[in-house]
DSSP file (Angstrom, degrees, kcal/mol; ACC not computed):
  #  RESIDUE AA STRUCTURE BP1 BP2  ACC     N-H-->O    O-->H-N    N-H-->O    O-->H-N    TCO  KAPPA ALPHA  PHI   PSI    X-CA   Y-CA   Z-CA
    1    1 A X    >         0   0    0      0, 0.0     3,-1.0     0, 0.0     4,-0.5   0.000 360.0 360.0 360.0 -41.8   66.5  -56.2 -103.6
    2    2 A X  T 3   +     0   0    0      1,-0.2     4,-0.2     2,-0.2     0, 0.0   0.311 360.0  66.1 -72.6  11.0   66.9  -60.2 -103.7
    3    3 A X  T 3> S+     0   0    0      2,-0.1     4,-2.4     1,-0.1     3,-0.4   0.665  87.2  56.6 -98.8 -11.9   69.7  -59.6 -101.4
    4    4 A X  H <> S+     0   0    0     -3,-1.0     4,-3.6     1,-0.2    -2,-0.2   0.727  95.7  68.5 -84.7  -0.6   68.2  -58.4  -98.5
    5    5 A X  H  > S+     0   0    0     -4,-0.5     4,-2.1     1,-0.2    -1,-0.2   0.889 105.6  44.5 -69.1 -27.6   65.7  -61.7  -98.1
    6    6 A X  H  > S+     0   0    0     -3,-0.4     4,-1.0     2,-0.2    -1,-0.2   0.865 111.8  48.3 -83.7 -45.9   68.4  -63.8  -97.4
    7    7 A X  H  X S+     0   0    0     -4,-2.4     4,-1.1     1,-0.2    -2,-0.2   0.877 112.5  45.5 -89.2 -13.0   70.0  -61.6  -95.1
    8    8 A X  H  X S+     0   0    0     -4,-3.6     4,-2.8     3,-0.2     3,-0.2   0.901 108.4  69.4 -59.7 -23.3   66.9  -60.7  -92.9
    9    9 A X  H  X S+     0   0    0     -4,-2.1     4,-2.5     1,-0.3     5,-0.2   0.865 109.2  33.0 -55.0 -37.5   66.4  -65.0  -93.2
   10   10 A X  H  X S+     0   0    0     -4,-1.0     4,-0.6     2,-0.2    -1,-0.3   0.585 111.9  55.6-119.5   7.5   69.3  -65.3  -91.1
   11   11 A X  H >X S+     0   0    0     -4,-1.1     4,-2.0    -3,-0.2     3,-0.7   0.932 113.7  53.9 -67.8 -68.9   69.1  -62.2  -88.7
   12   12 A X  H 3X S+     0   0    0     -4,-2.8     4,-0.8     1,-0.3    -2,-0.2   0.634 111.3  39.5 -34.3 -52.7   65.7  -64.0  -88.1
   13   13 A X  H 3X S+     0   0    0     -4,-2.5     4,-3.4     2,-0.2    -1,-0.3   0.814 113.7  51.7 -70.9 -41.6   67.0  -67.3  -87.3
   14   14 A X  H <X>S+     0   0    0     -3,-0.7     4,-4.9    -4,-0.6     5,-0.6   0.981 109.8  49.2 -42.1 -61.1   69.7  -66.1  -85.4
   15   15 A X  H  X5S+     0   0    0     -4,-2.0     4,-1.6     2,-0.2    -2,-0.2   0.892 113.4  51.5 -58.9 -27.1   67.1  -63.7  -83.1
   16   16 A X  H  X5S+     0   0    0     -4,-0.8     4,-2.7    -5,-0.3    -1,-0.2   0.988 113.2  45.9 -73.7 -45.4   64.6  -67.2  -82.7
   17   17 A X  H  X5S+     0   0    0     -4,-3.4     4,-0.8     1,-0.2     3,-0.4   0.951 115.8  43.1 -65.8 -35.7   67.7  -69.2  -81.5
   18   18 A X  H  X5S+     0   0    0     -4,-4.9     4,-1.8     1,-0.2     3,-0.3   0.832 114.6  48.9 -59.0 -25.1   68.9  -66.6  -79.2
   19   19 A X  H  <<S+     0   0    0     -4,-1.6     4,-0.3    -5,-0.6    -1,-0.2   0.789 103.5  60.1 -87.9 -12.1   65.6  -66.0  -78.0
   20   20 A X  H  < S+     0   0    0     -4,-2.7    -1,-0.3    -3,-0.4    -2,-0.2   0.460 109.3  49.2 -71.9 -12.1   64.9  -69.7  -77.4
   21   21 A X  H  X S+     0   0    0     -4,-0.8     4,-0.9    -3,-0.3    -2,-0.3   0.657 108.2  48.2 -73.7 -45.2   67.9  -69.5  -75.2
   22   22 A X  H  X S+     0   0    0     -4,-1.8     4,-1.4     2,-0.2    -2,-0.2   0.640 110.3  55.4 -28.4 -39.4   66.9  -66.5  -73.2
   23   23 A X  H >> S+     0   0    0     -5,-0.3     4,-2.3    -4,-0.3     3,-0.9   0.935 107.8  47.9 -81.7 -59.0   63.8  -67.9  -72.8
   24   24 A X  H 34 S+     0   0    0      1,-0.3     4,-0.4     2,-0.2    -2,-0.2   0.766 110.1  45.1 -52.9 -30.5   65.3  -70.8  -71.5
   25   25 A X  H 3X S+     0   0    0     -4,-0.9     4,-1.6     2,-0.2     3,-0.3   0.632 109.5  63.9 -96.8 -11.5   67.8  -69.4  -68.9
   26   26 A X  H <X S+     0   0    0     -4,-1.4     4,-3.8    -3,-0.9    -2,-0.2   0.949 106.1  51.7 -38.2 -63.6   64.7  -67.1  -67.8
   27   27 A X  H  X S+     0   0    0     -4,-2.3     4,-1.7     1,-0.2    -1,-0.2   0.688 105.4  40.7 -36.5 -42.9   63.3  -70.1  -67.0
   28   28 A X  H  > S+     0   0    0     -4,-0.4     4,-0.9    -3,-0.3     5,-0.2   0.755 112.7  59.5 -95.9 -21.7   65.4  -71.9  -65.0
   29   29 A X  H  X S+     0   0    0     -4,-1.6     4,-1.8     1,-0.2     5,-0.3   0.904 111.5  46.2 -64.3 -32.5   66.2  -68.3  -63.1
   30   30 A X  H  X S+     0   0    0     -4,-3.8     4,-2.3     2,-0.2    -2,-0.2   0.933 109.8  50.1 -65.4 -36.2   62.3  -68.3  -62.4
   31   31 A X  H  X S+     0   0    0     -4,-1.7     4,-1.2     1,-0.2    -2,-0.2   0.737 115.1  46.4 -84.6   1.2   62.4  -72.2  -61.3
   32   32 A X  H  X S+     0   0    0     -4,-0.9     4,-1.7     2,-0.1     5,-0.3   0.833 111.2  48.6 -85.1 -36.7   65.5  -71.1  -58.8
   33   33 A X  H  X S+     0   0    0     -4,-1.8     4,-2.6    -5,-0.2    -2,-0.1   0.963 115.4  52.7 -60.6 -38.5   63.6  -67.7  -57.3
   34   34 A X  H  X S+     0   0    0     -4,-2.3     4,-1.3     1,-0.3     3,-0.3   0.995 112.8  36.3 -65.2 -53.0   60.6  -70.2  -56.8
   35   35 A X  H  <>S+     0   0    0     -4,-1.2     5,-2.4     1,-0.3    -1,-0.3   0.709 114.4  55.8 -66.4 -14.2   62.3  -73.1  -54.8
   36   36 A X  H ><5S+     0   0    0     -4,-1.7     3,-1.6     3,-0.3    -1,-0.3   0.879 107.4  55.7 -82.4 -53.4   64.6  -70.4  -52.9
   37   37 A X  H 3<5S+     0   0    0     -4,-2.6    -2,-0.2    -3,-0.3    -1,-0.1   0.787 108.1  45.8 -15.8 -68.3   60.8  -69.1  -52.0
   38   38 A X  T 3<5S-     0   0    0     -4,-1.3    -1,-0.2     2,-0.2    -2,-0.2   0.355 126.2-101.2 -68.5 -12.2   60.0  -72.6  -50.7
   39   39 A X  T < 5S+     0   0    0     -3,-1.6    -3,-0.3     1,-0.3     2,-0.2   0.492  79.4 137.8  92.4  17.4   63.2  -72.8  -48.7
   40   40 A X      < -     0   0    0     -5,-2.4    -1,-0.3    -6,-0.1    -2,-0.2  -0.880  43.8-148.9 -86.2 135.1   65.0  -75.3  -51.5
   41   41 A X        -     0   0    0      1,-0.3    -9,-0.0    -2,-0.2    -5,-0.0  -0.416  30.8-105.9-105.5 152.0   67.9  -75.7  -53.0
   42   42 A X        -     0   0    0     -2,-0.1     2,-0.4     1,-0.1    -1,-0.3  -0.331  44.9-106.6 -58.2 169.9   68.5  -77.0  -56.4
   43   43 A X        -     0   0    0     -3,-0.1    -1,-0.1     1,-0.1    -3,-0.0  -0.888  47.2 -89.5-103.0 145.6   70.0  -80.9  -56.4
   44   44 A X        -     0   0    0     -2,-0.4     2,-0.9     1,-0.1    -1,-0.1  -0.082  30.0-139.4 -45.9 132.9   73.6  -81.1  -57.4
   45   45 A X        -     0   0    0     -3,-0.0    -1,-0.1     0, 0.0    -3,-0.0  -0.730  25.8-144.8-104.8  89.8   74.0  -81.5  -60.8
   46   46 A X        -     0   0    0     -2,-0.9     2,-0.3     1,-0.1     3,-0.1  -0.190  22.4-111.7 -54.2 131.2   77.2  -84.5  -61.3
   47   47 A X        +     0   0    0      1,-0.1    -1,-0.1     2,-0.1     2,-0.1  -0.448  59.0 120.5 -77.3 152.7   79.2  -84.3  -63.6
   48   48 A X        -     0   0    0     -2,-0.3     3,-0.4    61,-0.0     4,-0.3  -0.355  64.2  -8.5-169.9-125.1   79.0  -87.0  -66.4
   49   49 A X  S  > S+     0   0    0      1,-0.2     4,-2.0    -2,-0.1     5,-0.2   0.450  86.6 103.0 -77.0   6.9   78.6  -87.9  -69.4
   50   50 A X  H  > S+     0   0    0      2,-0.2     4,-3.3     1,-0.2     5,-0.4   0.936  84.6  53.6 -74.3 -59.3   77.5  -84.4  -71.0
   51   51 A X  H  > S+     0   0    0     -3,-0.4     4,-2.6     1,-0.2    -1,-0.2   0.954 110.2  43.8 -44.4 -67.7   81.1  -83.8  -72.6
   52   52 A X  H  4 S+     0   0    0     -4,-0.3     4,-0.3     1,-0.2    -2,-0.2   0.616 112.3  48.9 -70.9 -11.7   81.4  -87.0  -74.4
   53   53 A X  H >X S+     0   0    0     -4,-2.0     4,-3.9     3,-0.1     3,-1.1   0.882 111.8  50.2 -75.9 -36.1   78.4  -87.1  -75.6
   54   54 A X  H 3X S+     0   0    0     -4,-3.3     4,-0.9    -5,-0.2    -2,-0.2   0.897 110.8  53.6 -10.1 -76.1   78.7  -83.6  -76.8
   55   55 A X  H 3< S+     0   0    0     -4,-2.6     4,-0.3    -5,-0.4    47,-0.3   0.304 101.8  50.3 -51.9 -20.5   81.5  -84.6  -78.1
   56   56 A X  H <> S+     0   0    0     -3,-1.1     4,-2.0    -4,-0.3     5,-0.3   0.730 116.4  52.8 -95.0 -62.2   80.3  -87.8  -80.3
   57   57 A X  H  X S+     0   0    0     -4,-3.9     4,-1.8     2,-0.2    -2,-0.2   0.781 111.2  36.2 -32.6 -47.0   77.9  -85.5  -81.5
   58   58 A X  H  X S+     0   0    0     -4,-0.9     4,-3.5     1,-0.2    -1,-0.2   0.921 119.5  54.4 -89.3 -59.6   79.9  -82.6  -82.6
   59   59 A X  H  > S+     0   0    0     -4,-0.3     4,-2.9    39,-0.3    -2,-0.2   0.836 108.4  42.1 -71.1 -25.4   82.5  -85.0  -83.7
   60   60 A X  H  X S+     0   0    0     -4,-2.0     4,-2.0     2,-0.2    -1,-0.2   0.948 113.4  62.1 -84.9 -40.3   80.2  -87.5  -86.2
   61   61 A X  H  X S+     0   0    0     -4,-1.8     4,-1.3    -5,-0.3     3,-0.5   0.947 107.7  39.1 -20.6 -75.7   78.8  -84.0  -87.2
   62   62 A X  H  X S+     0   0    0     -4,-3.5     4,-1.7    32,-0.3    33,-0.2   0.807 116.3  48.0 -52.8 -38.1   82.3  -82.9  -88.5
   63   63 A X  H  X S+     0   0    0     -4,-2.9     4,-1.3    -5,-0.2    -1,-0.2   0.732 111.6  49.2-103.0  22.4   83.2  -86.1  -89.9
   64   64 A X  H  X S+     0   0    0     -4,-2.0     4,-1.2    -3,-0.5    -2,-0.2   0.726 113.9  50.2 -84.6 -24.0   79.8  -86.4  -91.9
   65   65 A X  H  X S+     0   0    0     -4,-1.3     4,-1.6     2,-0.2    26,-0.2   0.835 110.5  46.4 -62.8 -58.3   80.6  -82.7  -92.9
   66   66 A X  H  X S+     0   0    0     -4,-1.7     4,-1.1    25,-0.3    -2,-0.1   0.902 113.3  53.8 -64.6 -46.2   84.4  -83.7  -94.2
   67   67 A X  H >X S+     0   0    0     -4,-1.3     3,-1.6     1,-0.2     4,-0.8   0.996 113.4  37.6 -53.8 -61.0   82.8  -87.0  -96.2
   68   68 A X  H 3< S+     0   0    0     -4,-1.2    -2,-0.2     1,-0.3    -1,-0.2   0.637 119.8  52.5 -93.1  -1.4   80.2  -85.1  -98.2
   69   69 A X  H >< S+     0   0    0     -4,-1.6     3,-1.0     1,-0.1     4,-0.4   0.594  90.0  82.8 -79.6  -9.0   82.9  -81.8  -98.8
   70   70 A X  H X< S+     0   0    0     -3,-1.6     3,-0.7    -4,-1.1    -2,-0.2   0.855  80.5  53.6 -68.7 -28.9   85.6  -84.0 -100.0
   71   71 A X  G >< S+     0   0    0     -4,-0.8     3,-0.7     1,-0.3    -1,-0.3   0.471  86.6  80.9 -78.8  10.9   84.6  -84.4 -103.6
   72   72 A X  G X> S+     0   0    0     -3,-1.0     3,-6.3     1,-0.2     4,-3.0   0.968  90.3  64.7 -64.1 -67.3   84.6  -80.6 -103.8
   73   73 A X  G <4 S+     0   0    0     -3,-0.7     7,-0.2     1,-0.4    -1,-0.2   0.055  99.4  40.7 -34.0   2.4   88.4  -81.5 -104.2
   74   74 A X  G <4 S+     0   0    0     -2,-2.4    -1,-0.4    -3,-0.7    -2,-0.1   0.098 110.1  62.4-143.8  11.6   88.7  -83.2 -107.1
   75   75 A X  T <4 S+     0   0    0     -3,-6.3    -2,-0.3    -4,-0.1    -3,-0.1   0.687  85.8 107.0 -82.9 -47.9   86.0  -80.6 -108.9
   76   76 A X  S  < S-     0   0    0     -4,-3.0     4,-0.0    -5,-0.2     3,-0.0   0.059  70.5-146.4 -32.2 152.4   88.5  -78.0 -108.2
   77   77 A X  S    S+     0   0    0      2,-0.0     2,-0.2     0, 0.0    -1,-0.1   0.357  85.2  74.2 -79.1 -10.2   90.8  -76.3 -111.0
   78   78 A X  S    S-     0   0    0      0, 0.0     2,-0.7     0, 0.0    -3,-0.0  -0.919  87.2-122.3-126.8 124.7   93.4  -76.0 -108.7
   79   79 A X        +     0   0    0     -2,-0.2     2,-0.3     4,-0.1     3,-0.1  -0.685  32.1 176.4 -68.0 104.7   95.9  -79.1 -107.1
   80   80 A X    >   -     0   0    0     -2,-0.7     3,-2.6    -7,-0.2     5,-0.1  -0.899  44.9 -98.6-102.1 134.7   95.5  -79.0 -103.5
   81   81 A X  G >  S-     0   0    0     -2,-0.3     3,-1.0     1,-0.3     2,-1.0  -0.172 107.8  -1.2 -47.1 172.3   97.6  -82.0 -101.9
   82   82 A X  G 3  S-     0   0    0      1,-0.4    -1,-0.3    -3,-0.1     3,-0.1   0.462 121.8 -82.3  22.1  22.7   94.9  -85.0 -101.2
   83   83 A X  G <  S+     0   0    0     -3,-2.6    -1,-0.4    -2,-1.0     2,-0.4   0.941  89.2 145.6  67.3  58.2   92.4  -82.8 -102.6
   84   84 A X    <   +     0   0    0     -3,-1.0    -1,-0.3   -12,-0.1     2,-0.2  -0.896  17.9 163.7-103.2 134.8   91.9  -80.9  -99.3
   85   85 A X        -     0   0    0     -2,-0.4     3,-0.3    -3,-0.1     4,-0.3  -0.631  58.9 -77.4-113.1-163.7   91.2  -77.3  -99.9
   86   86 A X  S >  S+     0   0    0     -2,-0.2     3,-1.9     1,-0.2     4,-0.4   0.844 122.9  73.1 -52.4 -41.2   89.8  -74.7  -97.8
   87   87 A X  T >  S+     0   0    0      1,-0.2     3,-2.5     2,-0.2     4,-0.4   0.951  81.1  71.9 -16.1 -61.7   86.5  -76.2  -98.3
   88   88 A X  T >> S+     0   0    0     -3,-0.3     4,-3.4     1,-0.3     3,-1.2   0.783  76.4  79.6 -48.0 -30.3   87.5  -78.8  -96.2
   89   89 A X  H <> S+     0   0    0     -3,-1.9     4,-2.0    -4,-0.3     5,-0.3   0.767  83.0  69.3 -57.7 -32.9   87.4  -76.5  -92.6
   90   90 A X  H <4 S+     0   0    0     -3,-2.5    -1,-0.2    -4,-0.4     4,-0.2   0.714 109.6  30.1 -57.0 -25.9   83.8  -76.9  -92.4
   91   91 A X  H <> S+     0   0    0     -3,-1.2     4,-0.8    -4,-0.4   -25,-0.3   0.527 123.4  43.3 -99.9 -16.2   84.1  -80.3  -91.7
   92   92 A X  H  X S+     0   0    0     -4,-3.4     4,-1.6     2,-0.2    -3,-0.2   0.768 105.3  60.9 -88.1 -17.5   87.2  -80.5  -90.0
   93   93 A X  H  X S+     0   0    0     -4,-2.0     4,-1.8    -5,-0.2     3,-0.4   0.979 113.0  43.5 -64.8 -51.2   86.7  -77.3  -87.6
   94   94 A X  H  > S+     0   0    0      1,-0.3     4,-1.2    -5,-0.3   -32,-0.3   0.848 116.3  51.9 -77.6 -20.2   83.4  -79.3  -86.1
   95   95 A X  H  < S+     0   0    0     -4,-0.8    -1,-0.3     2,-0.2     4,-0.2   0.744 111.9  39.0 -73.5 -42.2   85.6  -82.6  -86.0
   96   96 A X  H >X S+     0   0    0     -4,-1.6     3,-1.4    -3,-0.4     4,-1.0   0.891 111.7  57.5 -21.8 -79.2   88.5  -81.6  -84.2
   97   97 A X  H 3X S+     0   0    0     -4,-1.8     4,-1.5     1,-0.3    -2,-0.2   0.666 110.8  49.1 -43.4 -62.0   86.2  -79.4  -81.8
   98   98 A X  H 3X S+     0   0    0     -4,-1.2     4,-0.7     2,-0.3    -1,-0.3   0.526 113.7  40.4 -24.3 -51.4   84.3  -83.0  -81.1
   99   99 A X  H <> S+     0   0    0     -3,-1.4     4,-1.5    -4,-0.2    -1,-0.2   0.520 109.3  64.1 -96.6  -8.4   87.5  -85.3  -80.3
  100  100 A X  H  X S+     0   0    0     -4,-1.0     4,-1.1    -3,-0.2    -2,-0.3   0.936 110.6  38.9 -75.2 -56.0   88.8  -82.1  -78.3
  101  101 A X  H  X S+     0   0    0     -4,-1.5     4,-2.3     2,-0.2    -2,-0.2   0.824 111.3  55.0 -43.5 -42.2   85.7  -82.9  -76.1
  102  102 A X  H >X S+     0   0    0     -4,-0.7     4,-1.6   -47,-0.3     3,-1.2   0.997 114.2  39.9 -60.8 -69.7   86.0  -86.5  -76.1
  103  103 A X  H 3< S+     0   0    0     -4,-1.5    -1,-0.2     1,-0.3    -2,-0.2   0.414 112.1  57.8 -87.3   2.5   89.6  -86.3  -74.8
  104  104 A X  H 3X S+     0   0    0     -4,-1.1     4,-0.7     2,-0.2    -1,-0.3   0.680 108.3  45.7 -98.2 -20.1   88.7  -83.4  -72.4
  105  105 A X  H <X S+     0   0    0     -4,-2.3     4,-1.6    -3,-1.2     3,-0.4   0.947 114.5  46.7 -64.2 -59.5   86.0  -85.8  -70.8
  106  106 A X  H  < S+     0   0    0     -4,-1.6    -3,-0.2     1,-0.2    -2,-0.2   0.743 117.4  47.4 -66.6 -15.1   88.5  -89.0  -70.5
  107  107 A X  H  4 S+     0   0    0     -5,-0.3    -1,-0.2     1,-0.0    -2,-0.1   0.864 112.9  41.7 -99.7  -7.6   91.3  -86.6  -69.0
  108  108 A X  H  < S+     0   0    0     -4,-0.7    -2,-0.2    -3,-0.4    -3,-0.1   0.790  91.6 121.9 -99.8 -37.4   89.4  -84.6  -66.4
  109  109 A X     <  -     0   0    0     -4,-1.6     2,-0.3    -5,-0.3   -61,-0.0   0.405  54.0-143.1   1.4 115.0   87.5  -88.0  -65.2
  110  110 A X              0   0    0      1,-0.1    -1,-0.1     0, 0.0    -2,-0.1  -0.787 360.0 360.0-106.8 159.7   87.8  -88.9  -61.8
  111  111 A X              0   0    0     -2,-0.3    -1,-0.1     0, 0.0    -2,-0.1   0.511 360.0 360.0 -79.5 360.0   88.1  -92.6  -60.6
């Protein structure tokens, strides 16, 4: 019985973010129907800085993740080289993912 609070907790949270997101592209399909209405077009959206900041995000995320899992790694019972274990993917998936952005913003760039 104490297992199912936990897992409605995060069906629940899931359903709020998705639905804050539904809600949100609802929105912006209503603020397109309106100006199409009015005889207006959205304005052009440039591309710009939205990847690398992403990307600094994502990526100080991952390696704030990597810092506060490393001492798992010397808790361990087991010899993992440099104390990396599996552990260690929670901060390095988001960290990686983060300098993958970064370097996909400086290579698509145009002069």
């Amino acid at each position: 019985m104490n297992d199912i609070f936990p897992c409605l907790g995060s069906v629940a949270a899931l359903a709020i973010i998705f639905g804050f997101l539904a809600f949100m592209r609802y929105m912006s399909y209503k603020e397109t129907i309106a100006l199409a209405e009015k005889g207006l077009t959205r304005p052009e959206v440039r591309p710009g800085k939205g990847l690398l900041r992403w990307g600094i995000a994502i990526s100080a995320l991952g390696f704030a993740l990597s810092l506060g899992l490393y001492p798992i790694g010397f808790d361990s019972g087991q010899n993992y080289p440099l104390h990396l274990g599996p552990w260690m993917l929670g901060g390095f998936v988001p960290l990686f993912l983060g300098l993958g952005l970064v370097l996909l913003h400086y290579l698509t760039e145009k002069e």
